[in-house]
N, C-alpha and C positions, 0 to 999 in steps of 0.2 A: 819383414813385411813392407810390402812397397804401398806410398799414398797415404793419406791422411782419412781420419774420420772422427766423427763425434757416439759413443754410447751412453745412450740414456734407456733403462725400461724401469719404468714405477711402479708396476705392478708388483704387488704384495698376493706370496702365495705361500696357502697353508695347506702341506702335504703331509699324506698319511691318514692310516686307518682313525675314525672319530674325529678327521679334522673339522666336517662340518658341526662339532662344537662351538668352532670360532665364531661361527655368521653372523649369530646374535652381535657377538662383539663388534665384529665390523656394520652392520646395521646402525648401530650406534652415531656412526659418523655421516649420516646420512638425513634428509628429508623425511616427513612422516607419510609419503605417498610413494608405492613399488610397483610399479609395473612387474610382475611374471612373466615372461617371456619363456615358452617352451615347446616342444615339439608335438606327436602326434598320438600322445598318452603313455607312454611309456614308463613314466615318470610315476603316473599313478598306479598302475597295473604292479611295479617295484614296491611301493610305498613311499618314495620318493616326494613323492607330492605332498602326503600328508606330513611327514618331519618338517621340509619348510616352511608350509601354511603356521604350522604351531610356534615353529620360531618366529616369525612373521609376527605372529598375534602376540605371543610374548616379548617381541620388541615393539608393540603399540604403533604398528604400520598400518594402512590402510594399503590394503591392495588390491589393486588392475591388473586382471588377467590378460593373459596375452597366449594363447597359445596357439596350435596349429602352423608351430615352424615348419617349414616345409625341409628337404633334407638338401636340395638345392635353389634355395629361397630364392622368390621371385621378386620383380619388382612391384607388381600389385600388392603385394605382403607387408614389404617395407614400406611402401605411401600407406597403409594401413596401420599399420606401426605408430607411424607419426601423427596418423589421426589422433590415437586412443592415445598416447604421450601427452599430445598438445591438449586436448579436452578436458584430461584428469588432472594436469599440474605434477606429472610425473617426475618425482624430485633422483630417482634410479633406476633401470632396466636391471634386473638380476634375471641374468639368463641361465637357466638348468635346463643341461641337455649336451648334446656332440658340441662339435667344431660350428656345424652349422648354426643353430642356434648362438651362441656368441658371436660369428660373422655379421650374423643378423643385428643383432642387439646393438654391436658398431656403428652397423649403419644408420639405425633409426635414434642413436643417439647422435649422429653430424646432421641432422637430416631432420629430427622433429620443428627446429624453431629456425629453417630460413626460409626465404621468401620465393626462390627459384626452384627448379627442379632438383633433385639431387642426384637422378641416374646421372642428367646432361653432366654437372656440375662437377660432379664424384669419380662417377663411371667412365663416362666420356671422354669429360675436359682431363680429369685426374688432378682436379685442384685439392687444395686442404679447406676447412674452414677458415674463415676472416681471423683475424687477431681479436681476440675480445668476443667471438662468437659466442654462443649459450651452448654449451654443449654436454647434453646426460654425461651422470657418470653410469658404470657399468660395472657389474659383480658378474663373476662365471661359477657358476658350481658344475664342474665336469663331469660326464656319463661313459665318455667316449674319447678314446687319444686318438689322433694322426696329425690333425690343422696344424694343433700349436697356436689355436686363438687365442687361446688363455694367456696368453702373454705377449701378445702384438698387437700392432695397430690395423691389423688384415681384413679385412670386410668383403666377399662376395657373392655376388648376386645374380641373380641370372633373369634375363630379358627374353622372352619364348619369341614374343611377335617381331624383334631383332634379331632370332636367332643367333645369343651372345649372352657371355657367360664372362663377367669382368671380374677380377678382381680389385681393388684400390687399396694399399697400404697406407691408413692415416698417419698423421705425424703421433708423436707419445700423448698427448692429452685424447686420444682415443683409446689407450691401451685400457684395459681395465684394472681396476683402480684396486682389486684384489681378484682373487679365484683360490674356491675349494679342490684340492688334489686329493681322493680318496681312491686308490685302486681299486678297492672294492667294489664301488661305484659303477666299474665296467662289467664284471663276471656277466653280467644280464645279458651285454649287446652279443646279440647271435654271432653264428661264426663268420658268416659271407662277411658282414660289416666289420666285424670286429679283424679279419686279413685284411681288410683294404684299406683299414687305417693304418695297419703295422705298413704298405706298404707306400702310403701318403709321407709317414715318418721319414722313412728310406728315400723318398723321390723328393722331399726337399735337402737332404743332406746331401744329395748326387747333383742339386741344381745349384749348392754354391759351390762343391765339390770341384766338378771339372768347371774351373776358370781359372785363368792363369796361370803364368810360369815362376814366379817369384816362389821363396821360401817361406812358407806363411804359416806361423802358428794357428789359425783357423782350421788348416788343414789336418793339423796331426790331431787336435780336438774332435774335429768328424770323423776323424779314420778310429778314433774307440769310440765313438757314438755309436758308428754302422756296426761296429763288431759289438757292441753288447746289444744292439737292436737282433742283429742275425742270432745271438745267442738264447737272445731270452723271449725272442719269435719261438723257437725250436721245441722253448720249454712250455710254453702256453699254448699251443697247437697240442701239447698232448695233455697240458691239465690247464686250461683254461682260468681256473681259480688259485694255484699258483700265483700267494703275493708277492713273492722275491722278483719273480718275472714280470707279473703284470707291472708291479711300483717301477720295474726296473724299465720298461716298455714307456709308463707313461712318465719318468721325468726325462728320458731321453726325446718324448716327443715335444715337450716344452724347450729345449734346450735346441732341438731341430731347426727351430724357427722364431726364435726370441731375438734374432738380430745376432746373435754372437758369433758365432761359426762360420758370419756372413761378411767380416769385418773386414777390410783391408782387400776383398772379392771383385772381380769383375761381377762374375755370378752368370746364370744361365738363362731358367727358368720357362725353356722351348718345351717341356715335358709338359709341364703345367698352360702352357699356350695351346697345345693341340690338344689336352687330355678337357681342359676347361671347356674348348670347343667342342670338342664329341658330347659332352654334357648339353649343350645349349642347344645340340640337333636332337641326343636320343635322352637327355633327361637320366644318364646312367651313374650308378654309385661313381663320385671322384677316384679313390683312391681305385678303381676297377680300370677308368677310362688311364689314368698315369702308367698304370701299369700292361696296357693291350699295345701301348707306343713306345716303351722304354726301349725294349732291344732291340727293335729298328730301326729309332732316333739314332742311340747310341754306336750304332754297327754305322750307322750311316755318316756320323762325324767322328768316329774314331781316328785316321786317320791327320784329322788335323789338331787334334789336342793327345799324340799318341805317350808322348811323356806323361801324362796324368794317368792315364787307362794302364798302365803297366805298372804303376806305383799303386793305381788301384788293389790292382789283381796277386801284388806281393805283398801288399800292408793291410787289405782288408780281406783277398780269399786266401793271401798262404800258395800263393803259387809259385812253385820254383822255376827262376827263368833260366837254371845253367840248360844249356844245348839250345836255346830258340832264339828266335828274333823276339825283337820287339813287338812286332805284329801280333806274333805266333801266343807271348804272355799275355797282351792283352785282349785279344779273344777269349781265352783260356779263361780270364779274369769276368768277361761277359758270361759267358758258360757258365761260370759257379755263379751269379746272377741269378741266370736264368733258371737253374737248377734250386735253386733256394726260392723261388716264387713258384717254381710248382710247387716242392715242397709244401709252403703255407696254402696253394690254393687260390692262388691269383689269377686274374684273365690274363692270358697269354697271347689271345688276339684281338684285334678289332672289332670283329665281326661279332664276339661274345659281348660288347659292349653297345651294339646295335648300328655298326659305321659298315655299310654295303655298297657295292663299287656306285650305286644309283644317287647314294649321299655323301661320297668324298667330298667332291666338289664342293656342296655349302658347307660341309665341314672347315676344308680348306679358307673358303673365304670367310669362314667366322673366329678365323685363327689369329691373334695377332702376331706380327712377326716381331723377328729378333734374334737373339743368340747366344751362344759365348764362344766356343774356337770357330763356330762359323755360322756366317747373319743367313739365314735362310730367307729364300723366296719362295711365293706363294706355289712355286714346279716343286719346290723343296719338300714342301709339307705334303703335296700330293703324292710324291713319290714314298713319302717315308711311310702314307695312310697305306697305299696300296700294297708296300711290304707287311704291314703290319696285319691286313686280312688274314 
């Protein structure tokens, strides 16, 4: 592994069926004031809602509702957030619900007690909090896998009247400070949502994936990540409540994105720049918009990271490269790709995700650029939108 780095994640997580036994216990270590933070009732419709209220009251909490997470949370949400935080003396946000909802709760916990804006500050600037800042902690009880919030410092948000869709990676005293992992907990999310998360998993594994030429233990870690993700995709597409596959789905999507896989990485993360932006014009499922861009992106920088895309296409689809080029296996290696996302039932193009030749444009300009075997410009990204129709 070439280069240096520091790992730290603090986060404590209790996985498996009846882990939210623990909560109580972890409650414990906490203030007697909880902010709820959750999404758009789902939670209740489950029962969901009423198990934790009862924990709740049985650890002698007082609790602030928070709900009405949006699925790609705005910024008027989060200064709202901060309101009901700051007013109540909210001692922790426990956020139940997706990725979103925890993204959220991130935020309005760097964000409840400072003085400045925090899109400018966060979003914009991409600063951290002060040294010595006041900052919530945070619990996740998870619904839904793909983010991998549950265990980072990831927070984003989206600005409609900017037309922009940021992410901000905190430093570790943003991470949450535990989360509940119960596979169970998913069976509910329908199917549309419940593929685009398998395919958010997949699309951050491929964005620290292809970077670099070095020999990097990071890499042979992702390369069984993605093969038990395609694996135990395959088995939950046809039984949905399947817990070998589901538990197998969701600690692989923790592991996606907890920094590790990422270590010693150039990294990529252009899938997530243009996929974020299609969000911030049509307001469309994340893991829908990562996945209407992949195989275009990809075809379109293949040739300058073509040693990776051929190691791909033999260590993760099983492609034989005797009689071909290089070229020739890693197309081949795109193809069982793209063949495995129709299979789950993922958008395949842009246009299913609301990007029409009339909206590239701002799409494009709400992209931020960047790269990893190659820095695209803003022609880059228009090009790659208009294949992707």
């Amino acid at each position: 592994m070439l280069g240096n780095f520091t790992y730290e994640n603090p986060t404590r997580l209790h996985f498996g069926e009846k882990s939210l036994d623990f909560l109580k216990q972890e409650l414990s270590n906490f203030g007697g004031t909880v902010m709820l933070s959750y999404g758009g009732g789902s939670i209740k419709r489950t029962g969901l809602y009423d198990k934790i209220i009862k924990i709740l009251e049985e650890a002698g909490k007082k609790v602030v509702e928070d709900p009405g997470v949006m699925p790609n949370p705005t910024v008027e949400k989060l200064y709202d957030g901060c309101r009901i935080a700051r007013e109540n003396g909210v001692d922790l946000i426990l956020a139940v619900g997706g990725g979103s909802v925890c993204d959220y709760a991130k935020g309005v916990a760097a964000s409840a007690w400072i003085d400045e804006d925090p899109w400018k500050r966060y979003y914009l600037e991409f600063k951290d909090p002060d040294a010595g800042a006041k900052i919530l902690p945070v619990g996740c009880v998870l619904t839904m896998v793909g983010t991998g919030s549950e265990m980072n410092g990831g927070s984003v948000i989206t600005n409609h009247s900017q037309n922009l869709k940021i992410g901000k990676v905190f430093d570790s005293r943003l991470m949450p400070k535990f989360t509940i992992l119960d596979p169970t907990l998913t069976y509910t999310v329908p199917q549309y949502q419940m593929v685009a998360g398998f395919f958010d998993i997949m699309s951050h594994l491929m964005e620290q994936y292809f970077s670099g030429d070095d020999d990097n233990t990071s890499d042979y870690l992702n390369e069984a990540l993605m093969r038990s993700l395609v694996h135990s995709s395959r088995v939950a597409i046809k039984n949905p409540r399947d817990y070998e596959a589901r538990s197998n789905i969701m600690w692989t999507a923790t592991w996606a994105l907890n920094t590790l896989v990422g270590k010693g990485k150039t990294q990529d993360w252009m899938v997530h720049m243009i996929g974020q932006a299609i969000g911030a014009v049509t307001d469309a499922t994340h893991g829908m918009t990562l996945a209407a861009v992949s195989i275009p992106y990809y075809k379109y920088i293949m040739a300058d990271g073509l040693h990776k895309f051929v190691r791909f296409a033999k260590n993760v689809w099983n492609v034989n490269p005797d009689g071909k080029s290089d070229g020739e296996t890693a197309l081949e290696g795109l193809s069982a790709l793209e063949s495995w996302m129709r299979e789950i039932g993922v958008a395949m193009k842009a246009s299913e995700v609301g990007v029409t030749p009339d909206n590239i444009e701002k799409v494009a300009d709400a992209t931020i650029l960047g790269g990893g075997y190659r820095q695209l410009t803003r022609d880059d990204v228009v090009a790659i939108l208009k294949n992707a129709l």
